[in-house]
KOLMIKOL-18418 format. One record per residue (C-alpha): residue in one letter; chain; y, x, z. Coordinates in steps of 0.25 Angstrom, whole numbers, plus 5000, padded with zeros to 4 digits. Last residue first. Example, Ala and Ser with C-alpha at 12.3 -4.5 7.8 and 13.67 -1.06 7.14 Angstrom:
% KOLMIKOL-18418
(site s, A, (4996, 5055, 5029))
(site a, A, (4982, 5049, 5031))
This chain:
% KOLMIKOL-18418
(site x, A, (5071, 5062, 5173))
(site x, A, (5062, 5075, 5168))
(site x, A, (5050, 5064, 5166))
(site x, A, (5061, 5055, 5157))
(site x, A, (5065, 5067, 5149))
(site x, A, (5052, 5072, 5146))
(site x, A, (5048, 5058, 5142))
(site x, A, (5059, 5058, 5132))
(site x, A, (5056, 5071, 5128))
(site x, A, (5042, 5067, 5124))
(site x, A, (5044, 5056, 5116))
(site x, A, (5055, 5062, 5109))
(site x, A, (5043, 5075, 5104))
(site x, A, (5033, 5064, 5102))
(site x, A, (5040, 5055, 5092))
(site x, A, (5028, 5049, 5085))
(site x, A, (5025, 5037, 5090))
(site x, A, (5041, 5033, 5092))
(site x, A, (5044, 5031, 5079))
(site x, A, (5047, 5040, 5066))
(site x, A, (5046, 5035, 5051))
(site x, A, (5045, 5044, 5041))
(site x, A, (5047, 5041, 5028))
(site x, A, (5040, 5043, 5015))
(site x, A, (5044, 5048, 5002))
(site x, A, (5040, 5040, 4990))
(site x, A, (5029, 5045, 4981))
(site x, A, (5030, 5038, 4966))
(site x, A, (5017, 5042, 4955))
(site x, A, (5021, 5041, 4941))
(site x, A, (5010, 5039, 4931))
(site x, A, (5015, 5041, 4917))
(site x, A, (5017, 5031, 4905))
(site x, A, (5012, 5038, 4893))
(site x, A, (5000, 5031, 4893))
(site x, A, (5008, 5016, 4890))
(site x, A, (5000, 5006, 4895))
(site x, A, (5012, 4998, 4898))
(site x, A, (5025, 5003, 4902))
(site x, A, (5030, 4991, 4909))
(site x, A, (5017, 4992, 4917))
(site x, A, (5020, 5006, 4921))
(site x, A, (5035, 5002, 4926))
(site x, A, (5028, 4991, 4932))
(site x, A, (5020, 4997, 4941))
(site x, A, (5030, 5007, 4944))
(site x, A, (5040, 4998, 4949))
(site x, A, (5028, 4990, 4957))
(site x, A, (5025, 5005, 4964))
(site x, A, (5040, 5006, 4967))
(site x, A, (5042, 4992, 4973))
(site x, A, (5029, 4995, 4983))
(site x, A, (5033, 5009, 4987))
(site x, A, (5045, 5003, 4990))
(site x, A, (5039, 4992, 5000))
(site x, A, (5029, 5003, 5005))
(site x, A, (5040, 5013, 5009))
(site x, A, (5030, 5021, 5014))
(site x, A, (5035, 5025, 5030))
(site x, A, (5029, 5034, 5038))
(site x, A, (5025, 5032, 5052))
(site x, A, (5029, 5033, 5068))
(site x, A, (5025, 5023, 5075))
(site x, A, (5034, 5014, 5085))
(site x, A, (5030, 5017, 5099))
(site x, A, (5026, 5007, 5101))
(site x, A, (5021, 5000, 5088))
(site x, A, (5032, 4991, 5080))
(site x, A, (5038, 5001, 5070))
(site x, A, (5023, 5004, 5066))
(site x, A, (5019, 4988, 5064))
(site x, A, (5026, 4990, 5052))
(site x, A, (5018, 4998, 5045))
(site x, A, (5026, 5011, 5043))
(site x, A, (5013, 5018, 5033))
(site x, A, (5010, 5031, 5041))
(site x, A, (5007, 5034, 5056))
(site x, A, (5012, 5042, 5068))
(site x, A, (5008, 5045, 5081))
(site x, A, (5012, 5054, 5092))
(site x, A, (5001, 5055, 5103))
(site x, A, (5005, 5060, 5118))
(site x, A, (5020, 5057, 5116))
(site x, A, (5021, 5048, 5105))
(site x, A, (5013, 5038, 5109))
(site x, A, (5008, 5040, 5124))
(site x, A, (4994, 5043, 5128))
(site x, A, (4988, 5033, 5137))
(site x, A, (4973, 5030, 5129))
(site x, A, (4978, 5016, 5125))
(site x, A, (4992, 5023, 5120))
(site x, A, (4984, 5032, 5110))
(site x, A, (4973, 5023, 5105))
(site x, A, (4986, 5013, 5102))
(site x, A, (4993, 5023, 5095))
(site x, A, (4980, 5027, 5086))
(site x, A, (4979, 5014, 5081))
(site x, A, (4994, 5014, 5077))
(site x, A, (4993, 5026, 5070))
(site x, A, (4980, 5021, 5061))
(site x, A, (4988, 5010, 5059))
(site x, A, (5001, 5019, 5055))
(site x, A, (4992, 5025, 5043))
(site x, A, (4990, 5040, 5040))
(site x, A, (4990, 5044, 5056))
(site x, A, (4997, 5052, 5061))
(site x, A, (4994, 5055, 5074))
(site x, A, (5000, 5066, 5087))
(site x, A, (4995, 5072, 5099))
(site x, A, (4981, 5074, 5094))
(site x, A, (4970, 5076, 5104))
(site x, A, (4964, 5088, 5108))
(site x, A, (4949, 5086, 5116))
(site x, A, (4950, 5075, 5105))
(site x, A, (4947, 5059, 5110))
(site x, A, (4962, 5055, 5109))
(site x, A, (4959, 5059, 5093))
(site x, A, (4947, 5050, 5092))
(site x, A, (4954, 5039, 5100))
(site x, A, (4965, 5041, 5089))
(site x, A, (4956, 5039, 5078))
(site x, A, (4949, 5029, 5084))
(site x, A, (4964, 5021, 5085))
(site x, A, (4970, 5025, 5072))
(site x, A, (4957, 5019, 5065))
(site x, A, (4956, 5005, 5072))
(site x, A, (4971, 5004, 5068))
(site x, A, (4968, 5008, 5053))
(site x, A, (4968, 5021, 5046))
(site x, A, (4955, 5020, 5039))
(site x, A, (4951, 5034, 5046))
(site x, A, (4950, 5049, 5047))
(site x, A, (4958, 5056, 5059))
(site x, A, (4962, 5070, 5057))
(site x, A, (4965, 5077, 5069))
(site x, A, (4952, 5082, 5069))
(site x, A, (4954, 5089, 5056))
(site x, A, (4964, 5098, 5065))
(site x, A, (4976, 5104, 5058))
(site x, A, (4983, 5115, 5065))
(site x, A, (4999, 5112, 5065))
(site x, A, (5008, 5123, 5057))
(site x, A, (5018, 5112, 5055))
(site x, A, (5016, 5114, 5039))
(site x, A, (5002, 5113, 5043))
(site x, A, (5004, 5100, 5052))
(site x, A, (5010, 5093, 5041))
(site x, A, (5002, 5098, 5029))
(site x, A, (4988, 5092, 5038))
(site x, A, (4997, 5078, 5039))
(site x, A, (5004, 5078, 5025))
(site x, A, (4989, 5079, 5019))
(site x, A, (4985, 5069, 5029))
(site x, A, (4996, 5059, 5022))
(site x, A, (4992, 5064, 5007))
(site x, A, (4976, 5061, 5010))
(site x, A, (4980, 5047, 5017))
(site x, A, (4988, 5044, 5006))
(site x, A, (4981, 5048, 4995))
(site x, A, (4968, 5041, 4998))
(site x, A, (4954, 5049, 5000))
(site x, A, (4949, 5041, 5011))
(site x, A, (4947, 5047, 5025))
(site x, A, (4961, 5041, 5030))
(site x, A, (4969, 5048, 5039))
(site x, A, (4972, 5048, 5053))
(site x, A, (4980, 5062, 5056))
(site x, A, (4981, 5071, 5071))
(site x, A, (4993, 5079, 5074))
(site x, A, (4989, 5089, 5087))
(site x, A, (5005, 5094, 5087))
(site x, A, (5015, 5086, 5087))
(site x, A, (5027, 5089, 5094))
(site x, A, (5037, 5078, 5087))
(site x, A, (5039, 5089, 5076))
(site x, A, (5026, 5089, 5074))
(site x, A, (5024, 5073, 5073))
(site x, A, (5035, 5074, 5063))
(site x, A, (5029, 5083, 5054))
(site x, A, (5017, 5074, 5054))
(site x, A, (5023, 5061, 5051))
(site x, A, (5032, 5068, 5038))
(site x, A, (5019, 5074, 5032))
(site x, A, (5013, 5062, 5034))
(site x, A, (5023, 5056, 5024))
(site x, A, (5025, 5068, 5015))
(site x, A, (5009, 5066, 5012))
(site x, A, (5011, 5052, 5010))
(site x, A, (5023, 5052, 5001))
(site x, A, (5023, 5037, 4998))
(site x, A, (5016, 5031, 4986))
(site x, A, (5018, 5025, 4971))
(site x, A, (5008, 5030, 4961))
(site x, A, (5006, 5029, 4947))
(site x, A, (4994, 5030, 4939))
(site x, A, (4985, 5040, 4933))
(site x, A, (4974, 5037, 4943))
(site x, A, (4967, 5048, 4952))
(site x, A, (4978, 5051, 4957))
(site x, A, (4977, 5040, 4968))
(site x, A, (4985, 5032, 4975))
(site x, A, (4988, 5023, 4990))
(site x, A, (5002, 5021, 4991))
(site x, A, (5004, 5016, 4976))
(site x, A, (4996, 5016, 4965))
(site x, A, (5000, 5008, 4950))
(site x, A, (4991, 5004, 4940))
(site x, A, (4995, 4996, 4927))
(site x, A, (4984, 4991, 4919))
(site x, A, (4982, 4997, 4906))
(site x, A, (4967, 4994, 4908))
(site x, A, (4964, 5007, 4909))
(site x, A, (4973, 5009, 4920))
(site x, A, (4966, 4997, 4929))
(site x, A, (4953, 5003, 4924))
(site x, A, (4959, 5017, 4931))
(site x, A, (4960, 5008, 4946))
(site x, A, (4945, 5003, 4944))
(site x, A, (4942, 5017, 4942))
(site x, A, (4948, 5023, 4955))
(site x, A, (4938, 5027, 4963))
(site x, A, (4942, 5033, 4977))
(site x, A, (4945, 5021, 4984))
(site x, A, (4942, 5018, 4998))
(site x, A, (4959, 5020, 5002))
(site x, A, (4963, 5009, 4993))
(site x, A, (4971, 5013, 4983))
(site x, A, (4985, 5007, 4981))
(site x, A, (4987, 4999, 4969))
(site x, A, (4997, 4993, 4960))
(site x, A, (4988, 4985, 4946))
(site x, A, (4994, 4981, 4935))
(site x, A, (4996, 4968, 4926))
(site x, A, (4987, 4960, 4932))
(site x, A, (4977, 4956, 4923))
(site x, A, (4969, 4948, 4934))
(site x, A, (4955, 4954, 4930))
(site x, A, (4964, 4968, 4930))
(site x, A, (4967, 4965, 4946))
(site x, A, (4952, 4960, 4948))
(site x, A, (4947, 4973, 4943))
(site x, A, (4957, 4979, 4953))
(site x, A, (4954, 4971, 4965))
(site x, A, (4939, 4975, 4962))
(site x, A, (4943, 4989, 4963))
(site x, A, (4951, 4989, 4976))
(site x, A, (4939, 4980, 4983))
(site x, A, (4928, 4992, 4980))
(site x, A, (4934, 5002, 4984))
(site x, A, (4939, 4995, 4998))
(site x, A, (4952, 4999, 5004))
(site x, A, (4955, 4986, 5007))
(site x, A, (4958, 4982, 4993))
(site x, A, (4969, 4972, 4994))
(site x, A, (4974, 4964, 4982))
(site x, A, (4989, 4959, 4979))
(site x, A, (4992, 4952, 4967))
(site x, A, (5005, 4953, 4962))
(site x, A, (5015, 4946, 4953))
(site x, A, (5023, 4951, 4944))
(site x, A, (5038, 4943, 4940))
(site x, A, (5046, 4955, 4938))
(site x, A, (5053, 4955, 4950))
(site x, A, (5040, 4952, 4957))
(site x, A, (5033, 4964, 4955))
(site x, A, (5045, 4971, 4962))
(site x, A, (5044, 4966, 4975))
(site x, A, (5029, 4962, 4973))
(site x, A, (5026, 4979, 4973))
(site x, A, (5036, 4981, 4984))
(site x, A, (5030, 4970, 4993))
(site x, A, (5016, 4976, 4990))
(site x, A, (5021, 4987, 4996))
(site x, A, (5026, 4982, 5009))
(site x, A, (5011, 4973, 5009))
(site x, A, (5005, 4987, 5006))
(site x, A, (5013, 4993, 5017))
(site x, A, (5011, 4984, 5027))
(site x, A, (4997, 4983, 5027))
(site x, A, (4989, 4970, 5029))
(site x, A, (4988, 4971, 5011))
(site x, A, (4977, 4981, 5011))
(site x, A, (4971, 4991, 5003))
(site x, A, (4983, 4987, 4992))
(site x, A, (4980, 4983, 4976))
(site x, A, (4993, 4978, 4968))
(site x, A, (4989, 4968, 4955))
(site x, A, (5002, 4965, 4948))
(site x, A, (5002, 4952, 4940))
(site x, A, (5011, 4948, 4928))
(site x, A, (4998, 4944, 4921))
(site x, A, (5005, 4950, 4909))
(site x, A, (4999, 4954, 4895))
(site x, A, (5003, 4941, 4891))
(site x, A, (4991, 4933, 4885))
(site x, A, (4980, 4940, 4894))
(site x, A, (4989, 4940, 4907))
(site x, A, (4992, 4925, 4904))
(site x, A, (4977, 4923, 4906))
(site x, A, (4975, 4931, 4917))
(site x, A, (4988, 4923, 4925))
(site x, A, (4981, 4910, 4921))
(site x, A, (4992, 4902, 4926))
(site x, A, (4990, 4892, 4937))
(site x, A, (4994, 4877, 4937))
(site x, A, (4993, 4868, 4947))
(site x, A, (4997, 4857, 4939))
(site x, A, (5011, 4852, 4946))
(site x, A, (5014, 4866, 4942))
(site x, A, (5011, 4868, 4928))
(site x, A, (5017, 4853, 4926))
(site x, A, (5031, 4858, 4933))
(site x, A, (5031, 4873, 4926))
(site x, A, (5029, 4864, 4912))
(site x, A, (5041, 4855, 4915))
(site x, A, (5049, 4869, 4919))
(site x, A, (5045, 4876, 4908))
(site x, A, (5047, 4864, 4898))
(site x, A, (5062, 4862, 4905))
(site x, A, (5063, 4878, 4903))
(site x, A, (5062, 4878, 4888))
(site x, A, (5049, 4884, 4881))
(site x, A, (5053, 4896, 4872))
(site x, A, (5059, 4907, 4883))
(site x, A, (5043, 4906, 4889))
(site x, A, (5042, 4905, 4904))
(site x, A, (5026, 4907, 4904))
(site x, A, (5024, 4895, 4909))
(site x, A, (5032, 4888, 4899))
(site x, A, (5024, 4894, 4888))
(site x, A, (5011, 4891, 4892))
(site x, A, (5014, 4876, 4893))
(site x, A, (5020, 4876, 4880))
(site x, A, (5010, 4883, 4874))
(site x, A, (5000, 4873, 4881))
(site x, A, (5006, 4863, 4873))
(site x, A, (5015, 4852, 4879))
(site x, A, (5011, 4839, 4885))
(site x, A, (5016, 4841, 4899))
(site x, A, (5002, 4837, 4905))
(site x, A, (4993, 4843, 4894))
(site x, A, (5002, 4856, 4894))
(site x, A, (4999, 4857, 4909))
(site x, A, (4984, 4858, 4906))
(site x, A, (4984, 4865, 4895))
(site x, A, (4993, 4877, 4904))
(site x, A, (4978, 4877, 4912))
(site x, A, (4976, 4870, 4925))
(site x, A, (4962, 4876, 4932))
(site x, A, (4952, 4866, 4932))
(site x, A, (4949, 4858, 4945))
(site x, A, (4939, 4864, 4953))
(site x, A, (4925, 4858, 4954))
(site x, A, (4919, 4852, 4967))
């Protein structure tokens, strides 16, 4: 059975009678064609079934007014939050996204971006995915004169610009609080992939504990994908040391949520035998009992900005003057009940001596 042929503008001038000029025009809200034509042709465009040739128009205008943005995943809060921001302000000026998922996978992240420049979007925003360690297919996108913009996830093996969070401040401010909630066996789940986010948060975790004068124990360092299945053999493999840890962070909250459920399935109690702590504010982190303590990455603002600076560049051109700027906003702590250790115990103290 074969497919009906695609409506084309010829087609809708045929049925109104006017030139495909016309037609074309109308679409494309031009000042000269009056607004009952644009209207009449809207009408006949619709009843149709027609679709614009967005590669096309890209060709003749030099706009495709389409924005590609490459995430890991979309079933994350965050990326969904910072999407939100990029759309947000996309939209205000008429852009369109297209949204494409990577999953972490080399191969996936750079036919997504051949497919993106096939499309003629007008730029690319992306966030590495944590597989990647080649970025070719990212530099023909600037060798195309195509607008590329990083956030959360980057590199500095590209000249472009960056919008993230202050990771390594981030852990920094988990760690600190631990140790001043008593503290003092701290162990890290990290990623083993060279990523900047994870490398900056362990770097905050090892600064931390020197500034703090703890010894650091490798074995305390957990490597994974930082998923729920993650947290909870890491923390098995934790429980199962002749001295365990009596504290976590962990570079994601679902890494930190697997762990609590290892921790209250062995007996131990959440904070006072294991405080943890986690790192994204997914929403599920105010819900968990105890609440989980985690950083916050404004993702929606992070979002807004990244699109800002998208089209600041893309306002600009190809000009070669134009520098790469790269924005860090701070981060914020946010403190529940899985890592407040020190109160948790006083209380207890208090009701044994009642």
């Amino acid at each position: 059975m074969s497919s009906k042929p695609k409506v084309t503008i010829h087609d809708i001038a045929e049925k109104l009678n006017i030139t495909a000029s016309t037609v074309s025009r109308a679409l494309n809200d031009h000042p000269r064609i009056s607004e009952a034509t644009k209207k009449t042709v809207l009408k006949a465009a619709k009843s149709l079934n027609y679709q614009p040739n967005n590669i096309a128009a890209a060709l003749r205008n030099g706009k495709s007014y389409i924005i590609g943005i490459i995430i890991p995943t979309v079933d994350r809060a965050f990326f969904a939050s910072v999407i939100r921001g990029v759309e947000e302000v996309a939209n205000k000026l008429n852009y369109k996204v297209i949204i494409s998922q990577s999953y972490d996978n080399y191969e996936k992240e750079v036919q997504t971006v051949d497919a993106l420049l096939s499309a003629r979007v007008d730029g690319i925003i992306a966030s590495i995915g944590k597989n990647t360690e080649n970025f070719d297919h990212y530099k023909r996108t600037q060798e195309k004169g195509i607008p590329l913009v990083l956030f959360d996830r980057t590199t500095d093996e590209l000249e472009v610009s960056q919008v993230m969070i202050d990771d390594y401040l981030g852990a920094y401010k988990v760690v600190e609080h631990l140790i001043k909630q008593g503290a003092r066996r701290i162990a890290h789940f990290t990623s083993p992939k060279k990523v900047s986010v994870f490398k900056e948060r362990l770097r905050g975790y090892v600064d931390a504990l020197r500034d703090y004068e703890i010894p650091f124990d490798e074995a305390l360092v957990i490597k994974s994908n930082l998923q729920l299945e993650d947290g909870r053999a890491s923390m098995e493999q934790l429980l199962a040391l002749s001295n365990p840890p009596d504290a976590v962070f962990s570079a994601s909250d679902y890494g930190a949520m697997g762990a609590m459920q290892v921790v209250k399935e062995k007996g131990l109690r959440v904070p006072q035998d294991v405080a943890l702590a986690g790192f994204g504010n997914e929403p599920f982190t105010s819900f968990s009992e105890p609440g989980l303590t985690t950083v916050d990455q404004f993702s929606l603002t992070m979002g807004r900005i990244t699109a800002e600076l998208f089209f600041e560049h893309f306002k600009a051109g190809t000009d070669k003057k134009l520098v790469p700027q790269k924005t860090v906003l701070k981060p914020e702590l946010v403190v529940r009940g899985s890592s407040l250790k020190a109160d948790a115990l006083k209380k207890d103290e208090a009701i044994k001596s009642n």
